[in-house]
N, C-alpha and C positions, 0 to 999 in steps of 0.2 A: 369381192375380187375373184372369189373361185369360182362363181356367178358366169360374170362376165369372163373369164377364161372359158368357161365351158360354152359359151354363146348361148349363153340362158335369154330368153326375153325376158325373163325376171328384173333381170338386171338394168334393164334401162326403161321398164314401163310399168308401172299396178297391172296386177292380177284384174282390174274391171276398168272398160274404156269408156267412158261416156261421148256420146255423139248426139248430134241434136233431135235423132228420131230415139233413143233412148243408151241402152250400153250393151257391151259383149263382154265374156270373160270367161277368159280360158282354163278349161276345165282339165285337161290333157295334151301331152303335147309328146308325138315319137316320130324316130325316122318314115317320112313320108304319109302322116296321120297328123290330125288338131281335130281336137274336141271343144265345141265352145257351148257356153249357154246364151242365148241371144234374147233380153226385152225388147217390142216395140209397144212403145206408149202410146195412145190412144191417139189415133190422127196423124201418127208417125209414117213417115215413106222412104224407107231406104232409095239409094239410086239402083236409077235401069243400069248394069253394071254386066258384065262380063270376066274370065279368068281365064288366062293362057297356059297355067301350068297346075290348077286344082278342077276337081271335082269336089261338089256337095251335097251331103245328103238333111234334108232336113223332117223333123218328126216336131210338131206341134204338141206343148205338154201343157199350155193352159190358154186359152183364147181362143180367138178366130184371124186367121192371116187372111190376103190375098195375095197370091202368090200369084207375080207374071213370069212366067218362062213362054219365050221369043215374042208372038202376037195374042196369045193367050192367058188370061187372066181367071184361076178359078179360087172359091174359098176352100182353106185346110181349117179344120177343125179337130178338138180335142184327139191327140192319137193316130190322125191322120199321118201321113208323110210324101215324100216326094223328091226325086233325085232333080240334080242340075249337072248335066254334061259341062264338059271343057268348053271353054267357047262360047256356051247358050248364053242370052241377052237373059236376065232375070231381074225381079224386085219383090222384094217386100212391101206390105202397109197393111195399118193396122184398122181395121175400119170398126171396131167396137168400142166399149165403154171402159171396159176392165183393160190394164195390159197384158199383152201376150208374148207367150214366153214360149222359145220352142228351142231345141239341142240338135245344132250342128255339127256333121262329122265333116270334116274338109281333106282328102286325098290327093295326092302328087305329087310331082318334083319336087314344087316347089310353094309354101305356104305363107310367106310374109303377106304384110300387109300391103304393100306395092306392086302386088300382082293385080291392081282391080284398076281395071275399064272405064271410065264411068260415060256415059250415052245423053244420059237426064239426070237432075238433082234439083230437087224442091230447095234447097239450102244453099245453093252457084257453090257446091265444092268442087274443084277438081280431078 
């Protein structure tokens, strides 16, 4: 209850989300900041997606991504990293064997999870 009084997302969701290209789970969370740690599973593709009210910063800490931001597609590897403007069309997938796992910082207004666009989706989500 003091949870949810304090509009914890604790409150009404696990600490690890599972989605069909793998899970997220939040590592931190303050005024105008989210920390998350993000798997994708081998052959996994997040959607072509877009945010109106965050920024992202993403650092790869085990794997290989391919990261699309807008008509560009290039590989992050171990350490690598890479920002995503307000706005910019983006995706992830995993194109190796192992999964990869990289730590997103997410900035702005505004961070829920209904701030996301989505363009394309291997999985018809909305």
């Amino acid at each position: 209850d003091q949870l949810k009084g304090n509009g914890q997302d604790i409150a009404r969701q696990h600490n690890r989300v599972y989605r069909p290209w793998g899970w997220y789970q939040g590592l931190n969370r303050g005024d105008r900041y989210q920390v998350k740690c993000i798997m994708v599973k081998p052959g996994g593709t997040l959607s072509l997606q877009s945010h109106n009210h965050r920024s992202e910063h993403w650092v790869v800490v085990r794997g290989t991504l391919a990261v699309t931001k807008g008509d560009v597609t290039s590989l992050l590897t171990e350490n690598q990293s890479t920002f995503i403007a307000i706005g910019e069309k983006h995706r992830l997938a995993n194109p190796g064997k192992i999964p990869a796992f990289l730590i997103e910082v997410q900035s702005g207004a505004y961070l829920d999870e209904d701030d996301i666009i989505r363009f394309e989706d291997v999985y018809h989500r909305r």
